[in-house]
N, C-alpha and C positions, 0 to 999 in steps of 0.2 A: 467476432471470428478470432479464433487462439491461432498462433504462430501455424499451428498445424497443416492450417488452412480446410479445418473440420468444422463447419459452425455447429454451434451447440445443440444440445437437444431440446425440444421443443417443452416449455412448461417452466415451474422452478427449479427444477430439481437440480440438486450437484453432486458431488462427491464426498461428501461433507458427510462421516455416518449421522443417521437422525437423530441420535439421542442427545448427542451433544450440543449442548448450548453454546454459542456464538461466543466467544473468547473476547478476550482486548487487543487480538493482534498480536501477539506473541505467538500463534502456535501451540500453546500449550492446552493439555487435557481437562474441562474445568469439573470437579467435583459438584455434588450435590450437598448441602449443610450435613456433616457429620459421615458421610460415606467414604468406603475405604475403596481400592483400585478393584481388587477384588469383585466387590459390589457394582462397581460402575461397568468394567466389563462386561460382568452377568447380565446388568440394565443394558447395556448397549447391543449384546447380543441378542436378548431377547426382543429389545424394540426392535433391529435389523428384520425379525426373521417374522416378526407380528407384525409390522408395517407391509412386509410383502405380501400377507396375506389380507392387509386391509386391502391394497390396492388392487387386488383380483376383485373383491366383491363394493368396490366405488365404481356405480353409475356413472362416474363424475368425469370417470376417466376411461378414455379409448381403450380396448383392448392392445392395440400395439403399444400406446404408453404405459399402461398395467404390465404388460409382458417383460418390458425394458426395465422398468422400476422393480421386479421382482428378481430378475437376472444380477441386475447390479448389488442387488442388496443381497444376494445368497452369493456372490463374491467377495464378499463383505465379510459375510457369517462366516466362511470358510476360512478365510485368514483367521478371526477370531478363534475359530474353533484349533490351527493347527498351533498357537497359542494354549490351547487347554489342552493339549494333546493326551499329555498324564495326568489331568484332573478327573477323580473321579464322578461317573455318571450313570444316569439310563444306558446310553447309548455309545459308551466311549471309543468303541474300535471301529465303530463304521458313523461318524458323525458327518467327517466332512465329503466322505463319501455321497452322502446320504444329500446332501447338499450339490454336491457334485452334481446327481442324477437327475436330482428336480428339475434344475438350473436347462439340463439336457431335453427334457421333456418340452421346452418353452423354444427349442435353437430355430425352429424350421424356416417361417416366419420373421424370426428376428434375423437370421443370417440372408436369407431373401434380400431382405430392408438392406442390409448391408450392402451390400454386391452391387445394387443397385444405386443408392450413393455413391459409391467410388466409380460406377459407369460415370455418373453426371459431372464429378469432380472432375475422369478426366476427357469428359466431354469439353466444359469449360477450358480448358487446354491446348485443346485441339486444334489442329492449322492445316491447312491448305485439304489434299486429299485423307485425312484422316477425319476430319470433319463428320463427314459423310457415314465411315465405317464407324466412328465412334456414337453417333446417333444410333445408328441399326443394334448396336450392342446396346445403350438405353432403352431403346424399346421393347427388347429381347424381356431384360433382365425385370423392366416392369411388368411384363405380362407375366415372368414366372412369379412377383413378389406378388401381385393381384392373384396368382391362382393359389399361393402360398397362403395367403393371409385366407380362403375359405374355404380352408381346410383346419375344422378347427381345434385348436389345440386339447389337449385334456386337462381342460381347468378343475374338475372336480379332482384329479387323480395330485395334478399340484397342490390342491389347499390342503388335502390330507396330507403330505409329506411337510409340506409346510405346518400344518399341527402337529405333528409327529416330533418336529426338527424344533417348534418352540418347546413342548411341552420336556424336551431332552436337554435346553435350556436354563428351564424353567428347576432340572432336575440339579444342577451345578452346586456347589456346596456356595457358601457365601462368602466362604474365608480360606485362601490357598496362599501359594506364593507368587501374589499375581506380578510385583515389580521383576522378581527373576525371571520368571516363565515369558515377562513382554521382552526383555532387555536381552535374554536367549533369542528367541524369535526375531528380532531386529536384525541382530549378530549373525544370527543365520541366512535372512534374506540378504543381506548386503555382501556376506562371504560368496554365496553362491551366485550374487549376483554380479560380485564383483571377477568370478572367474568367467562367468557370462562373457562380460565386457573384455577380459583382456584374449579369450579366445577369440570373439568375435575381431578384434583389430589384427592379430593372426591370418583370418581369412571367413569370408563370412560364409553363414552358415543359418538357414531359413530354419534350424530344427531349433536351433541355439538363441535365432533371434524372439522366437518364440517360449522358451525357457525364460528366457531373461526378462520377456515382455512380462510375467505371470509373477516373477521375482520382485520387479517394479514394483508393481501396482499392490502388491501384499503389505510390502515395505512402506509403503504411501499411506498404507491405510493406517497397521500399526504406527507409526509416527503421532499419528490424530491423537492417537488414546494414551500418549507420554504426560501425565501432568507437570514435570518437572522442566527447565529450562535446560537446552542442552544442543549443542553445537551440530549435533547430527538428525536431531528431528525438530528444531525451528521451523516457523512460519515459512520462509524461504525456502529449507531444503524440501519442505511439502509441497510446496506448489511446483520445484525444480523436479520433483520427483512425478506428479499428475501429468506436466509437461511431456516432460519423458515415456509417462506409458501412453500417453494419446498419439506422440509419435510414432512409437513401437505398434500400435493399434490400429495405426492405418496403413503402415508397412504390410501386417501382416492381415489383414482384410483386402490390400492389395495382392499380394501375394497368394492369397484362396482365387482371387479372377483371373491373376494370371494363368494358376495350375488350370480352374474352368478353362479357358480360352483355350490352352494347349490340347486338352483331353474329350472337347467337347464341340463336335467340329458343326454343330446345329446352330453352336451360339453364335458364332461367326467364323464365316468360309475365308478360304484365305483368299479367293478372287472378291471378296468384300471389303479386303482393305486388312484380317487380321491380322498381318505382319507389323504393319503402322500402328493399330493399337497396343500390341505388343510391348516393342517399342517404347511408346508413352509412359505406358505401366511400368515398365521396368528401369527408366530413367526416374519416374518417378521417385521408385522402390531404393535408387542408390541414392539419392537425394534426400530420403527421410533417414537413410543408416547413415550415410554422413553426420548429421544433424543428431542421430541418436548417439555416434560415438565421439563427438565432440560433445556433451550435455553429460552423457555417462564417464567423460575423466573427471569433471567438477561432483560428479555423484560419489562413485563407484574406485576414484581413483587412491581414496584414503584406505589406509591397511585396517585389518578385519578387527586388531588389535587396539589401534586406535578408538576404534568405534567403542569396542568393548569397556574401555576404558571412559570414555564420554560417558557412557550410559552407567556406569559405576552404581551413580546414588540411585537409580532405579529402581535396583535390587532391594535395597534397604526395602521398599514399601512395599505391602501387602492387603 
């Protein structure tokens, strides 16, 4: 169980893009014998977006896990891809778009799944007369995830995009300016992430926490693919950083049941108790932004210049 109080997903899986081989602990990016940054992006893009489409067509694996394992890894791609923004390709102006929509095609289902975990989480919570109303909302929300899940997705319509999106991959040159193009991108997510953050201490803001949450997680991932040692994408600030969006993640997966619960008076009546769940959710919801803005001054709170500066030797490689 993470700090979160999110336990993990079910299988091996992590956050860890696939391409990349397991380090010494440092954090750092590890090359293949004689390959350049350039190179290893390209590989690591392309396995991102061709493992997703292994795992539509593994027997091995549930369709809800397949679904999950494709989602995450086309979140993945898309960081990469806004990393290659001006590289050219097949596909350059509508890439991570294109990634975008896939991703979309797969939500129905998986955002079901959601809603209904965070029922249980703040089931587990729950006291005296809330109890009671927060079970009726678990039930609720499993019968819609049950009616969710058979209804079924358009798997075919996914793996073509998913062909489409590697083979646009696959189109990338071998050789750009991968070290500035990552070390920009970095610079970028932490600027804007770091205005994220100090708006949000201003006064908070569900639109903002949500920006910020998408800035995180971009930032986390870039980080992985630094091969050089460096003060702002170590082992620690990676994991400070995964930290951070799982918090922001359940904030705002809270935050979709709470909007449900207001606008949707079938899921629960207010003589059923949905004031008290309300309530729950919403102490919850100020207890993880807490937590998310004490974790984001240790992230978020160094200057955009600084960074840029850390990430210096970056640039050099290509």
């Amino acid at each position: 169980m993470t700090d979160t109080g999110r336990a993990p997903h079910s299988g091996s899986y992590d956050d860890t893009p696939l391409e990349i081989a397991r380090d010494d602990g440092d954090g750092r990016f590890p090359f293949a014998p004689g390959e350049t940054l350039a190179a290893a992006m390209k590989r690591v893009l392309v396995g991102e977006i061709g493992s997703a489409r292994q795992a539509l067509a593994d027997p091995k694996i549930s369709r809800e896990e397949a679904i999950h394992r494709v989602r995450r890894r086309l979140k993945r791609a898309r960081s990469l891809f806004f990393v290659l923004e001006e590289v050219p390709g097949a596909n350059r102006e509508n890439r991570a778009i294109q990634a975008r929509d896939t991703a979309r095609l797969l939500a129905g289902a998986r955002d079901a799944d959601v809603l209904a975990g965070e029922a249980r989480r703040i089931l587990a919570r729950a006291e005296g007369g809330s109890v009671a109303a927060a079970g009726l909302l678990v039930e609720r929300l499993e019968n819609r995830r049950d009616a969710a899940h058979r209804v079924l997705p358009p798997l075919d319509e996914v793996a073509a995009r998913l062909r489409a999106s590697e083979a646009d991959a696959r189109s990338l040159p071998d050789r750009f300016e991968a070290g500035r193009l990552l070390a920009e991108a970095i610079v970028a997510c932490h600027r804007r992430g770091r205005e994220d953050w100090r708006r949000l201490n201003d006064g908070i803001c569900a639109e903002t926490l949500h920006d910020w949450r998408k800035r995180v997680k971009r930032r986390r991932h870039l980080s992985a693919l630094v091969p050089i040692a460096t003060p702002v994408t170590s082992r620690a600030v990676q994991h400070d950083l995964e930290r951070l969006g799982e918090i922001l993640g359940e904030e705002h997966d809270l935050a979709v049941l709470e909007a449900r619960l207001a606008d949707e008076n079938d899921l629960l009546r207010p003589r059923e108790g949905r004031d008290g769940v309300r309530e729950l959710v919403a102490r919850r919801r100020r207890k993880l932004t807490r937590k998310a803005l004490e974790l984001g001054e240790e992230l978020f709170g160094l200057r955009s210049r600084d960074v840029a500066e850390a990430l210096a030797g970056l640039r050099e490689l290509c």
